[in-house]
C-alpha positions as CSV (number, residue, x, y, z in Angstrom):
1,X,0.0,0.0,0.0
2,X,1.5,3.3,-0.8
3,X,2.5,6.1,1.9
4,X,-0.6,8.9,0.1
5,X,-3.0,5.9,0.6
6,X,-2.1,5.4,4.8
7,X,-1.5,8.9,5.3
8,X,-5.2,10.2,4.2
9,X,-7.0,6.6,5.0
10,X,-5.5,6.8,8.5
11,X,-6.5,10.4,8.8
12,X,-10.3,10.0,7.4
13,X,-10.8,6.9,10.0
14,X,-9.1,9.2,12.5
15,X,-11.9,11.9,11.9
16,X,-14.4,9.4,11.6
17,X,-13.7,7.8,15.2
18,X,-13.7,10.7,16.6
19,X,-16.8,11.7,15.2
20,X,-18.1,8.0,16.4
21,X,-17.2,8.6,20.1
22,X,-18.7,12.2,20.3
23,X,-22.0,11.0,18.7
24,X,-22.2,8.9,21.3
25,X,-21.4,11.8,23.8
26,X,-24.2,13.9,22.3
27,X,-26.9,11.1,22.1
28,X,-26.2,10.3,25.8
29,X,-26.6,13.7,26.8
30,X,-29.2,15.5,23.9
31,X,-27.5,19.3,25.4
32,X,-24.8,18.6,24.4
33,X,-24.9,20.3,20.9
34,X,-20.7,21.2,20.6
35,X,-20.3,17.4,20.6
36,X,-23.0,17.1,17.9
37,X,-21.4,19.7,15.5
38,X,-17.7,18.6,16.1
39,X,-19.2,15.1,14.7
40,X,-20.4,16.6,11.7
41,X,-17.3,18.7,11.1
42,X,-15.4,15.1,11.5
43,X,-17.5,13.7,9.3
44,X,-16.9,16.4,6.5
45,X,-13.0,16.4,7.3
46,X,-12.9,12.4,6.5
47,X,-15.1,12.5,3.4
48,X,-13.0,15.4,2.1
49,X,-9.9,13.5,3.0
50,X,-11.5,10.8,0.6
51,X,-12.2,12.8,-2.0
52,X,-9.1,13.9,-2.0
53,X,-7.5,10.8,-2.1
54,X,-10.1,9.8,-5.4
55,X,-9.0,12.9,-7.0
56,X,-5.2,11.7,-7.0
57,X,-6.1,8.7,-8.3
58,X,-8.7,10.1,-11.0
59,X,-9.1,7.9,-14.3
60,X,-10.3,10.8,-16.7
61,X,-11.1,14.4,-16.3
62,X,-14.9,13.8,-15.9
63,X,-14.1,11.4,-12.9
64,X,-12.2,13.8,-11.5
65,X,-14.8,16.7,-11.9
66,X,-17.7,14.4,-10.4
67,X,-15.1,14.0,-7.4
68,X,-14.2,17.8,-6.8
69,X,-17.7,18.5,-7.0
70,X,-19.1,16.1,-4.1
71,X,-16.0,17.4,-1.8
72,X,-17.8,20.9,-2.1
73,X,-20.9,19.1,0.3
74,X,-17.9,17.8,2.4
75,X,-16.9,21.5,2.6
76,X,-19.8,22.8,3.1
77,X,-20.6,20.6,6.3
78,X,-17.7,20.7,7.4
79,X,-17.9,24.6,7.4
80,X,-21.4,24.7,8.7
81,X,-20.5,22.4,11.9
82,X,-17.2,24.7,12.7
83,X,-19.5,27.9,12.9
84,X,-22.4,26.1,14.8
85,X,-19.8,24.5,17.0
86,X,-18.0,27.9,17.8
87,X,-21.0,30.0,18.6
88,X,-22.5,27.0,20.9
89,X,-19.3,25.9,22.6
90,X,-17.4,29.3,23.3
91,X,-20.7,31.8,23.2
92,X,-18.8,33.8,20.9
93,X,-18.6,35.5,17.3
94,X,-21.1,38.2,16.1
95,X,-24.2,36.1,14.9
96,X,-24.6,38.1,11.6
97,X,-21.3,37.4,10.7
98,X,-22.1,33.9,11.1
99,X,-24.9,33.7,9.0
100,X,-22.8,35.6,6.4
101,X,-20.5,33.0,6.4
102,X,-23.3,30.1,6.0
103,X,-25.2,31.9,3.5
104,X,-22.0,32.3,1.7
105,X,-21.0,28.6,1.6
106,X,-24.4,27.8,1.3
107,X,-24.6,30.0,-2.4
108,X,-21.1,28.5,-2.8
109,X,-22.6,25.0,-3.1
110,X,-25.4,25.8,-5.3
111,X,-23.1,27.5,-7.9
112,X,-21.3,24.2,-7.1
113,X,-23.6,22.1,-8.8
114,X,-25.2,24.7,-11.1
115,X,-22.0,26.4,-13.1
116,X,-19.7,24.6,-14.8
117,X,-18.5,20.9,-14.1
118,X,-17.9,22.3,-10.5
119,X,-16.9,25.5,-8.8
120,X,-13.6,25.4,-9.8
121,X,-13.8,24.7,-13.0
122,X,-15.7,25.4,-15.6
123,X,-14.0,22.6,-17.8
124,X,-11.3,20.2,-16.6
125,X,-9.2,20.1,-20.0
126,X,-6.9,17.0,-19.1
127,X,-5.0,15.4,-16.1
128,X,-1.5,15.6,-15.4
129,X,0.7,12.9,-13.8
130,X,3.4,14.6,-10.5
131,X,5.3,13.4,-8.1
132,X,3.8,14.0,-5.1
133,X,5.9,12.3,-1.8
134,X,7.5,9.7,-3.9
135,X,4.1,8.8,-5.8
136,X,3.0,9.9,-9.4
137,X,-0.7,11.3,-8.6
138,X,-3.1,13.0,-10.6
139,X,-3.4,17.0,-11.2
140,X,-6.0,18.8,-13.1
141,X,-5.9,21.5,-16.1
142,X,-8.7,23.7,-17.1
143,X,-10.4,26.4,-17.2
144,X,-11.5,28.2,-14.0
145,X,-14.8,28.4,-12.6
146,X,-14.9,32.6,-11.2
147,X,-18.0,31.4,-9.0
148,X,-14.8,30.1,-7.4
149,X,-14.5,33.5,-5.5
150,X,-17.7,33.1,-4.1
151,X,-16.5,30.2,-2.1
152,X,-12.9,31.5,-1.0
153,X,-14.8,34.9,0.3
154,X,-16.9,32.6,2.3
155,X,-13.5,31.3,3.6
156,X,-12.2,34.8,4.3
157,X,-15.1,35.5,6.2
158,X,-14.9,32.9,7.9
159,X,-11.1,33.9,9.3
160,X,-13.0,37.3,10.4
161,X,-15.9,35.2,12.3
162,X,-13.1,33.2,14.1
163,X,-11.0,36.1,15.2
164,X,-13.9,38.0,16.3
165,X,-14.9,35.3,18.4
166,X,-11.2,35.0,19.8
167,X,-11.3,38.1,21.0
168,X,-15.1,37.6,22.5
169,X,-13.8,34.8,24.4
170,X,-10.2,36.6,25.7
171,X,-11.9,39.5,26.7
172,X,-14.1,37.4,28.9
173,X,-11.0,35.6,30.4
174,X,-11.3,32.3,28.3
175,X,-8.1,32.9,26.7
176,X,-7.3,29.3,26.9
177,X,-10.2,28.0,25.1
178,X,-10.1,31.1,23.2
179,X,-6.0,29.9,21.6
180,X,-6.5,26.3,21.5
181,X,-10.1,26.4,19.3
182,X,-10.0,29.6,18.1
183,X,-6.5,30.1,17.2
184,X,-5.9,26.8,15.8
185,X,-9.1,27.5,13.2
186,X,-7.6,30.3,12.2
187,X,-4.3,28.9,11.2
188,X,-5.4,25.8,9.9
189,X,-8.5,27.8,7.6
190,X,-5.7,30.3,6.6
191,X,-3.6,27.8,5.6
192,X,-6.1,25.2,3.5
193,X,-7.2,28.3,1.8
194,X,-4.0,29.2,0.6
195,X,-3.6,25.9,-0.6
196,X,-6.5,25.8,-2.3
197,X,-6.1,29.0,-4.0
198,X,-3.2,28.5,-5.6
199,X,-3.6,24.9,-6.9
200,X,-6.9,26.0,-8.3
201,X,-5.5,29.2,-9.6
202,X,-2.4,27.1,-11.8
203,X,-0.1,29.1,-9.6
204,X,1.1,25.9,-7.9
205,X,1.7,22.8,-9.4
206,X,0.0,19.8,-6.7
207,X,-2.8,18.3,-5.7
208,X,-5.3,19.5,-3.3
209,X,-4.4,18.6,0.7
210,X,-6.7,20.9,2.7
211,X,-7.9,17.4,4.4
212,X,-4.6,17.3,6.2
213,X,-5.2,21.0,7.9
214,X,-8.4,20.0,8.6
215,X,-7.3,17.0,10.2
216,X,-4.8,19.2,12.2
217,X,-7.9,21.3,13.2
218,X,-10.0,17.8,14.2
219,X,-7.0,17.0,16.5
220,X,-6.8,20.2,18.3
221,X,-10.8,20.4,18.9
222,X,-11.1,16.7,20.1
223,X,-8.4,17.1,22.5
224,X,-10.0,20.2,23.9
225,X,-13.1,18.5,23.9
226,X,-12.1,15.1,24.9
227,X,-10.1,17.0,27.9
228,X,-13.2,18.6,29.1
229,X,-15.0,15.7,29.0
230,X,-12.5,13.6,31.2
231,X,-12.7,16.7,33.5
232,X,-16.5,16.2,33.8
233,X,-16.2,12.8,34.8
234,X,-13.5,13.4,37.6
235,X,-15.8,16.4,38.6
236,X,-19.0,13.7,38.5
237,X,-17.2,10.8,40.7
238,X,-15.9,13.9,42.8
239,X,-19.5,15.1,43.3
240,X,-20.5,11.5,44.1
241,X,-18.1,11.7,46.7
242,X,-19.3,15.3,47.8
243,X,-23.1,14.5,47.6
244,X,-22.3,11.5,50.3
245,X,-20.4,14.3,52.6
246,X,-23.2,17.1,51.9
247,X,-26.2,14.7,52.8
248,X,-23.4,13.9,56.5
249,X,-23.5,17.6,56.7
250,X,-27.1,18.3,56.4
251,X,-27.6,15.0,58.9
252,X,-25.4,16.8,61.5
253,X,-27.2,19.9,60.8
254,X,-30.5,18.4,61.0
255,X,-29.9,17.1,64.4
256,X,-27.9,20.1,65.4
257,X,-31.4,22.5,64.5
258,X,-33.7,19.8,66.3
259,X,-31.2,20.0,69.8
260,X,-31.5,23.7,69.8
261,X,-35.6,23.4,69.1
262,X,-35.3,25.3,66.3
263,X,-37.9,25.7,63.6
264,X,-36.4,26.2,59.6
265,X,-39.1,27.6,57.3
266,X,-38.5,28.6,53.4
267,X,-40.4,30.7,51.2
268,X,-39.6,30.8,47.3
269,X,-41.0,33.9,45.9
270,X,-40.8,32.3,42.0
271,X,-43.1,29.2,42.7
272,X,-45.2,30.8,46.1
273,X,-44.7,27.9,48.1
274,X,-43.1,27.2,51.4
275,X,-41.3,24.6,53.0
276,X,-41.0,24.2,57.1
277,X,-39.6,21.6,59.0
278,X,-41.5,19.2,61.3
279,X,-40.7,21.5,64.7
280,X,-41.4,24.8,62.6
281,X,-44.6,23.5,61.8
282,X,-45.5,22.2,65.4
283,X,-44.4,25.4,66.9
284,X,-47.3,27.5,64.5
285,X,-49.4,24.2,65.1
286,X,-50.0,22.8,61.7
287,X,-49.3,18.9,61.3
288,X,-46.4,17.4,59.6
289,X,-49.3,17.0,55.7
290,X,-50.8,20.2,56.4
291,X,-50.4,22.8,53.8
292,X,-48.6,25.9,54.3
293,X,-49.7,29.1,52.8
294,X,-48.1,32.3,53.4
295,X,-51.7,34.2,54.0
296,X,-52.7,31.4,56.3
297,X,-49.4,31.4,58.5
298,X,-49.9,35.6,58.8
299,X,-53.1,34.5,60.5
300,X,-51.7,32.4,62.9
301,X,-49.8,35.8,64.1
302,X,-50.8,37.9,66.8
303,X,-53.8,40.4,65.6
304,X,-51.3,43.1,67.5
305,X,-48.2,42.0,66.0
306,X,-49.3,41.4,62.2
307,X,-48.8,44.9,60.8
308,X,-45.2,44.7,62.5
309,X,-44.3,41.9,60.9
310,X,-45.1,42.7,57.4
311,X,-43.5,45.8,57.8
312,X,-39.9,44.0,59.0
313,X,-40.7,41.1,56.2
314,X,-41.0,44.2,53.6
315,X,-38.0,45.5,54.7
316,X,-36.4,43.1,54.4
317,X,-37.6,41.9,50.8
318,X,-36.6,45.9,50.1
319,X,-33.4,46.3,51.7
320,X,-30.6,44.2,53.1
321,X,-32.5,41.0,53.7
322,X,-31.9,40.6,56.7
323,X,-34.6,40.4,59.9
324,X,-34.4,39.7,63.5
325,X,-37.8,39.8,64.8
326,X,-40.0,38.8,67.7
327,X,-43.6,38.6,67.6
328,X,-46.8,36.1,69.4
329,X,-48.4,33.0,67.5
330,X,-52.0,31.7,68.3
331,X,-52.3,28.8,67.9
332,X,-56.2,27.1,66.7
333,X,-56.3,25.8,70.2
334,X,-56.2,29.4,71.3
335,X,-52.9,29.2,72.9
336,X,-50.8,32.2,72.7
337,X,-46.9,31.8,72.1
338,X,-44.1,34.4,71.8
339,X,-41.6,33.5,68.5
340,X,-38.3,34.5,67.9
341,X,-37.5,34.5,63.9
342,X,-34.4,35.2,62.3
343,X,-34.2,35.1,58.6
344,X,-32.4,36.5,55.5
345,X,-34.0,36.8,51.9
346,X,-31.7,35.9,48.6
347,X,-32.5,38.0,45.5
348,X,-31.8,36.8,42.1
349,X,-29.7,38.0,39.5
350,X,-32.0,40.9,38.4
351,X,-32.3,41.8,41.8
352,X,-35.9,40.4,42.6
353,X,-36.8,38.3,46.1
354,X,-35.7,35.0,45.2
355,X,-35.8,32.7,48.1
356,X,-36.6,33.2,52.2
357,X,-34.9,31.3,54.9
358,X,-35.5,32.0,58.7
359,X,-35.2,29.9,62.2
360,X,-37.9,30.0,64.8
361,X,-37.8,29.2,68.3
362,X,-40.4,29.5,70.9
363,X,-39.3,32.1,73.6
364,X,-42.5,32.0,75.8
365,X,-40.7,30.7,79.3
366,X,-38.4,33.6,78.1
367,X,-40.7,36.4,78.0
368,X,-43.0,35.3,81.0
369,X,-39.3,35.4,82.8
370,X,-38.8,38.8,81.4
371,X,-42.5,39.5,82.6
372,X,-42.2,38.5,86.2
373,X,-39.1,40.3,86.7
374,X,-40.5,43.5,85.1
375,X,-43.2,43.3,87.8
376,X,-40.5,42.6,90.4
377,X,-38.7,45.5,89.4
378,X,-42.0,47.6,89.0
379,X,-42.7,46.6,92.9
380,X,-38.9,47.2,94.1
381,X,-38.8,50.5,92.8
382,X,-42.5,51.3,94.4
383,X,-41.1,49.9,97.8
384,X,-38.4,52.0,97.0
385,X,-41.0,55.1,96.7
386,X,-42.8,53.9,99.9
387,X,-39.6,53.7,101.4
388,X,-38.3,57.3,100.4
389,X,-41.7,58.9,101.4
390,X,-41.5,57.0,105.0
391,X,-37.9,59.1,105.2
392,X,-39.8,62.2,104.4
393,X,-42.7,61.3,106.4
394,X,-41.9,64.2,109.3
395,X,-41.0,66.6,106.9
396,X,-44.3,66.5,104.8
397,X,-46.2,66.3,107.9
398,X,-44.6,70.1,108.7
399,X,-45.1,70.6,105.0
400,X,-49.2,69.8,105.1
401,X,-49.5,70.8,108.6
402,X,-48.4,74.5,108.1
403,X,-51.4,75.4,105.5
404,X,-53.6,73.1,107.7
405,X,-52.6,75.2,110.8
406,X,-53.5,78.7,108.4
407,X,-56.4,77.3,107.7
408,X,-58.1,76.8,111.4
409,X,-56.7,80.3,111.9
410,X,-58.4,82.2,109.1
411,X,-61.5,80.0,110.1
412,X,-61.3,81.4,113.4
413,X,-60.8,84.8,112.1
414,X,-63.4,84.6,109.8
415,X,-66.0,83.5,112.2
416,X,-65.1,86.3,114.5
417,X,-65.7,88.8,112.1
418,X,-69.3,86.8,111.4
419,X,-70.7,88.2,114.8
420,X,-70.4,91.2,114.4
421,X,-73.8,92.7,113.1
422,X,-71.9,94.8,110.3
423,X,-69.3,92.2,109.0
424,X,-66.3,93.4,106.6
425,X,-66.9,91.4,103.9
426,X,-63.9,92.5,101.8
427,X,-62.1,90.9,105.1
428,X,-64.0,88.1,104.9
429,X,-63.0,87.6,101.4
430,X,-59.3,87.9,101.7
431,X,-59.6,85.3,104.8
432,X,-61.0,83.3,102.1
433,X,-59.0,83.4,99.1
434,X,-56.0,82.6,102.0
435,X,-58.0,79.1,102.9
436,X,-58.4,78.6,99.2
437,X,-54.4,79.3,98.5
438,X,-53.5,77.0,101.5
439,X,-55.5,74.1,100.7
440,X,-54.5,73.9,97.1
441,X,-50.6,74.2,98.9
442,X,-51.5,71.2,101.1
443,X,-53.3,69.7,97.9
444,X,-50.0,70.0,95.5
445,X,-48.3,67.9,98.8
446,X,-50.5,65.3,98.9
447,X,-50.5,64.8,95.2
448,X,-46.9,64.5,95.2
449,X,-47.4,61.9,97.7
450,X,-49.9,60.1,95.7
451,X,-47.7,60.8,92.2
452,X,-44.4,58.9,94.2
453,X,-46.9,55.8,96.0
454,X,-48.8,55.0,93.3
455,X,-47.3,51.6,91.2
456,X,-47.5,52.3,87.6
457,X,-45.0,51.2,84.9
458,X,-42.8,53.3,82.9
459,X,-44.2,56.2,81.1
460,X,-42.1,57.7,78.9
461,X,-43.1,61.2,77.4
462,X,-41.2,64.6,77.3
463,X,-40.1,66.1,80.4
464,X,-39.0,70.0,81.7
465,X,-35.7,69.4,83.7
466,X,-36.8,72.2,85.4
467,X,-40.0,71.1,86.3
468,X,-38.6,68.1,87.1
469,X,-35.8,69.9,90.1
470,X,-38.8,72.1,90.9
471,X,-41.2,69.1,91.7
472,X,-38.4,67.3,94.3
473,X,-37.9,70.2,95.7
474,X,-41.1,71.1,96.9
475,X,-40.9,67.4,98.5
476,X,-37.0,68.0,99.7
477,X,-37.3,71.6,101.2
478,X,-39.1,70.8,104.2
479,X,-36.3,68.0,104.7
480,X,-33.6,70.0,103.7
481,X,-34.6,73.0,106.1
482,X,-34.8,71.2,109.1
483,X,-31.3,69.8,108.9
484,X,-29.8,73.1,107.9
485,X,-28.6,72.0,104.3
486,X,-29.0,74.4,101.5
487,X,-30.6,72.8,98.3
488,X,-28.9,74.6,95.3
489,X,-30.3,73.5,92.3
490,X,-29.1,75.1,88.7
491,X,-30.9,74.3,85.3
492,X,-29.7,76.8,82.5
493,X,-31.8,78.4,80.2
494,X,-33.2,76.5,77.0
495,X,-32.5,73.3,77.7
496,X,-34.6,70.9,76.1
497,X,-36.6,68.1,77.4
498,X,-35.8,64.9,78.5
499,X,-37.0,62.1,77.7
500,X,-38.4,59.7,80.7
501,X,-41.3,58.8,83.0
502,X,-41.4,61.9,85.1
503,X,-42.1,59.7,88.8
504,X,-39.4,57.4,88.2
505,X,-37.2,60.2,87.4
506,X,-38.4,62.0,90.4
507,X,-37.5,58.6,92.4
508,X,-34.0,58.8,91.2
509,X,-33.6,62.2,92.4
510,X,-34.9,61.6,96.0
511,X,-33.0,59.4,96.4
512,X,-29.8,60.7,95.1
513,X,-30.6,64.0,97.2
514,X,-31.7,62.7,100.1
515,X,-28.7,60.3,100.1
516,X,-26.4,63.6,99.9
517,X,-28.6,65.3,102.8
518,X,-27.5,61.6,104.9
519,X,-24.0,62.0,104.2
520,X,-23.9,65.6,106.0
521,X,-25.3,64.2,109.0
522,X,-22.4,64.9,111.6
523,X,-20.8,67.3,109.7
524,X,-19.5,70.3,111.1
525,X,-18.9,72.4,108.5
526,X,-20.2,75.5,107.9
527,X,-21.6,74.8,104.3
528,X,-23.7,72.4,104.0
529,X,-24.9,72.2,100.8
530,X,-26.3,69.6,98.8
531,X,-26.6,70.9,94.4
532,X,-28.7,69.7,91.9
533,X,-26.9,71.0,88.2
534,X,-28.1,69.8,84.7
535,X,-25.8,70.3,81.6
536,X,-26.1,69.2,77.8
537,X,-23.4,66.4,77.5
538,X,-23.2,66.3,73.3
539,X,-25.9,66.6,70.8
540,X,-28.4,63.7,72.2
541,X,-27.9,63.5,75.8
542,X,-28.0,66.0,79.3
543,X,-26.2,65.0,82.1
544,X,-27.8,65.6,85.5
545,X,-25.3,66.0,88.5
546,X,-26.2,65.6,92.4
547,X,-23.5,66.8,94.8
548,X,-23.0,67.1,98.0
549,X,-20.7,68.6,100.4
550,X,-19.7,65.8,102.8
551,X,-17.0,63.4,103.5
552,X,-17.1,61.5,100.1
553,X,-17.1,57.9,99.5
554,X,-13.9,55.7,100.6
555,X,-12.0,54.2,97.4
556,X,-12.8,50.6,98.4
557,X,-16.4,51.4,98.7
558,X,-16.8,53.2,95.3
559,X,-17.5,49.6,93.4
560,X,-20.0,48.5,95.7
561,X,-22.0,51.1,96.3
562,X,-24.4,49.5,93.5
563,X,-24.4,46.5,94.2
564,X,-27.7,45.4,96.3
565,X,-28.0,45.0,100.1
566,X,-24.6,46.9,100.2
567,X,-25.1,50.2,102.9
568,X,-23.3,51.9,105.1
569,X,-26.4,53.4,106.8
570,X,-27.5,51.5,110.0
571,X,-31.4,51.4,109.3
572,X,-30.3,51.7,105.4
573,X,-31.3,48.4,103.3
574,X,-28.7,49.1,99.9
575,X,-31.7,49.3,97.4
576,X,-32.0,52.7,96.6
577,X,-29.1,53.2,94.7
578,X,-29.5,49.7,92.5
579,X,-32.7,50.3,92.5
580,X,-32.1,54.0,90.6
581,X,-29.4,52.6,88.1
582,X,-32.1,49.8,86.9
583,X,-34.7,52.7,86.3
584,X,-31.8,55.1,84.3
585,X,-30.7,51.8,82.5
586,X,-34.5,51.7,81.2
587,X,-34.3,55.6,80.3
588,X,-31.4,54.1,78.1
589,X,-29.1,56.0,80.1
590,X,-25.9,55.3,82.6
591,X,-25.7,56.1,86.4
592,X,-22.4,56.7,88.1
593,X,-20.7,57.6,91.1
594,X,-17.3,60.1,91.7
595,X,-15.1,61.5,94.3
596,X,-14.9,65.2,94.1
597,X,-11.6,66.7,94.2
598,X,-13.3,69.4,96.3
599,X,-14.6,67.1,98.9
600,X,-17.5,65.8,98.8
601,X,-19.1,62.9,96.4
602,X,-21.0,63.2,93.5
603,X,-23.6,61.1,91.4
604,X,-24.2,61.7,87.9
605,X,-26.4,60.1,85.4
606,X,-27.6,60.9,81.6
607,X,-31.1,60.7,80.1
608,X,-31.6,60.8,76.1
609,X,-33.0,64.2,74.6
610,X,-36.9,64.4,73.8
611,X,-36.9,63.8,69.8
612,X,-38.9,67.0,68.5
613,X,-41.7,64.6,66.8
614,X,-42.3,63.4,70.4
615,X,-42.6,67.1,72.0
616,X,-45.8,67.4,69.8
């Protein structure tokens, strides 16, 4: 056999395997189209490589004509395929220069069997006998076919279609794929057509070979294909592998969610359905068949807490995506349970809600906790009130006692000046607008009283400092009198309100003052002086100050003093002070305690400015 004859048989079976093998690829999987059109473009690379073959061993002109013109449908698949395969496999090469290049071809192959023995020649004259690698083979001599340059242009556009979609693909970082398909079209095409040209042209002297840089092309796109393909099915048996340690993972998360009595619900937007686990579902009270719809579970929410939780869920959907919420469940028993949710919401690529995933857990034991200490607290700090009014108690009794005691003496006076048979009644009327000025005085006393006993919880609403120093005075001055301590209090002009309940805050003060008042007992100096001072302290907050004049608070006692139980009174019980840091800790402020360098201690604490929406 000779050395032309193994060269393009082995080549065409070559092509012809590998267009087996990835016919098989593409009927296994029906997607994959690339393998498809790389079969066909083997297919027209082996039947060209026969023609090509018959041609050198041609008998007479018209045999060789018939030939040349069946290797134009070789062409033309084999053409076809390449530009299918490139815009399918790499996503690449402007479409319209795609279907120039197939309607090219495609006119190319008409003209092919319309004009002239073939496209190349109008009439093939004669043969000619070369040597062509050590073989005498056959040539052709005739007149050519100018329909001819219908086909090369369709090969020259071509060249543009495959550089265009090289630089598609290394734009978009696929520069490997974009040199090894791309590239080695380009060169290969470039090269056949040159070939072809100048054989067909007379300008060289051999037969036609195009099959063999076809062949080269083949090569390079099987390997790249074939390549991909191995790496498939090391990334299949790897995800094998993987699937068996994800479904571990989800095991070990599935039991880790079930310890911590957590509840998983998901929502996807795209098909409106939802998704909870078997706890989720037994915590809203639906059974493990039951179905879920979104309407339904918003139901199940609290009548008091719906609107609040659309409005986070919206938020959510809107913003970030993230929630934290807390909210009550009834159940259809009637049963009332506080929830804890905690969720995030994935958005597509074009931005839209895509899926929702949140946790559950019931916090009822938690909140009836929170509840029962609330009330402790609410009942502390009114024993604390109690408390601080049972200090005052002699003091207010002066306090109501001195308007009482002008009130029996203008009634006395009054009824003196009723027996007389001529009365002065514009001295009767003075002695009464007296009686009506000291009972409202004893009146404001005892509604102090009542304001400080009464348990309520915390009202917060805007507050005049001033009003507020005024207030505990008129409850401390009595106090403060008696045990010859001057009350200095000092609130500058314009300061806005705080914001706070205006009892508890009056509580804190009391406290703090009377406190100060305690620590000059025994003193001998001459100024005894407890101040009351309120400053702004930055944009948002005021800082209220309590002084007093005494000894101060010993170093090792400064960390204590807040703790409960802890006094150094000997009828004192340590809850005032703890009892005032809880109550500023609710006003979302801080209470502390200082030496002054002047002698003396000091308590300070900061309450939050009145926004100007809530001063209306």
């Amino acid at each position: 056999m000779s050395l032309i004859t193994i060269i393009w048989s082995m080549s065409a079976s070559a092509c012809l395997t590998l267009a087996a093998i990835h016919f098989l690829v593409w009927g296994r999987n029906r997607k994959a189209w690339a393998n498809l059109f790389f079969s066909l473009l083997a297919i027209g690379t082996a039947a060209f490589a026969f023609c090509e073959l018959w041609m050198m061993r041609a008998g007479t002109p018209a045999e060789f004509a018939t030939v040349l013109k069946w290797g134009h449908a070789a062409v033309w698949l084999l053409v076809i395929s390449l530009v299918l395969f490139v815009r399918l496999y790499l996503n690449a090469g402007r479409p319209w220069l795609a279907w120039t290049v197939c309607g090219l071809r495609t006119l190319a192959l008409v003209a092919n069997f319309l004009v002239g023995q073939n496209l190349n020649y109008r009439e093939i004259t004669r043969l000619r006998h070369i040597l062509f690698l050590g073989e005498s083979v056959q040539i052709a001599e005739g007149v050519p076919n100018p329909w001819m340059l219908l086909g090369q242009l369709s090969f020259v556009i071509l060249i543009i279609f495959l550089a265009d979609a090289t630089v598609t693909a290394w734009r978009r970082g696929d520069r490997h794929r974009a040199l090894a398909m791309c590239g080695s079209a380009m060169f290969f095409i470039l090269f056949s057509t040159a070939q072809s040209v100048l054989v067909f042209w007379g300008i060289v002297q051999m037969p036609i070979v195009a099959s063999l840089s076809f062949m080269g092309l083949v090569a390079v796109m099987g390997y790249e294909l074939s390549s991909e393909t191995i790496h498939a099915s090391e990334l299949g048996r790897k995800l094998q592998k993987s699937e068996a340690g994800l479904h571990e993972i989800e095991e070990r998360m599935r039991l880790a969610v079930e310890a911590a009595d957590f509840g998983v619900l998901i929502r996807d937007f795209s098909q409106n359905e939802l998704w909870a686990s078997d706890r989720w579902r037994a915590l809203f009270g639906y059974s493990k068949t039951e179905r879920l719809e979104f309407q339904k579970v918003l139901e199940r929410i609290h009548p008091e807490d719906r609107d609040a939780l659309q409005l986070v869920l919206e938020r959510a959907r809107s913003g970030h995506g993230l929630y934290d919420t807390e909210f009550r469940a009834v159940l259809p028993s009637g049963e009332v349970r506080w929830v804890a949710a905690r969720g995030r919401v994935e958005f597509d690529g074009a931005g839209k809600p895509a899926f929702a995933r949140s946790v559950s857990h019931d916090i009822t034991r938690q909140k009836e906790a929170e509840e029962e200490s609330h009330n402790l607290q609410r009942q502390i700090a009114h024993a604390g009130r109690v408390s601080m009014m049972g200090q005052l108690a002699s003091a207010l009794a002066h306090e109501i006692n001195q308007p009482l005691g002008a009130i029996l003496r203008n009634a006395e006076a009054a009824e003196l000046f009723m027996k007389n048979k001529s009365p002065d009644l514009d001295e009767i009327r003075a002695i009464l607008a007296d009686i009506r000025k000291d009972d409202q005085r004893a009146g404001s006393v005892i509604d102090r009283m009542r304001g400080l006993l009464k348990r309520q919880d915390l009202d917060k609403r805007p507050v005049d400092v001033a009003e507020l120093f005024g207030e505990v005075a008129a409850l401390v001055g009595s106090d403060a009198a008696a045990r010859r301590i001057r009350l200095d209090l000092a609130v500058p002009n314009h300061l806005p309100p705080v914001l706070g309940d205006p009892v508890h805050l009056q509580q804190v003060l009391l406290n703090l003052i009377v406190n100060g008042m305690d620590a000059l007992n025994g003193a001998n100096r001459g100024d005894r002086c407890v101040s009351v001072t309120a400053a702004l302290d930055g944009p948002k907050t005021i800082e209220i100050a309590v002084s007093d004049s005494g000894p101060g608070i010993p170093t090792e006692q400064l960390t204590h003093i807040f703790d409960p139980f802890f006094t150094t009174k000997p009828d004192g019980m340590g809850m005032g002070l703890p009892i005032s840091r809880t109550i500023i800790k609710a006003h979302n402020g801080r209470l502390w305690a200082e030496d002054r360098s002047e002698g003396g201690a000091a308590f300070r604490f900061t309450l939050p400015i009145a926004e100007r929406d809530a001063t209306q």
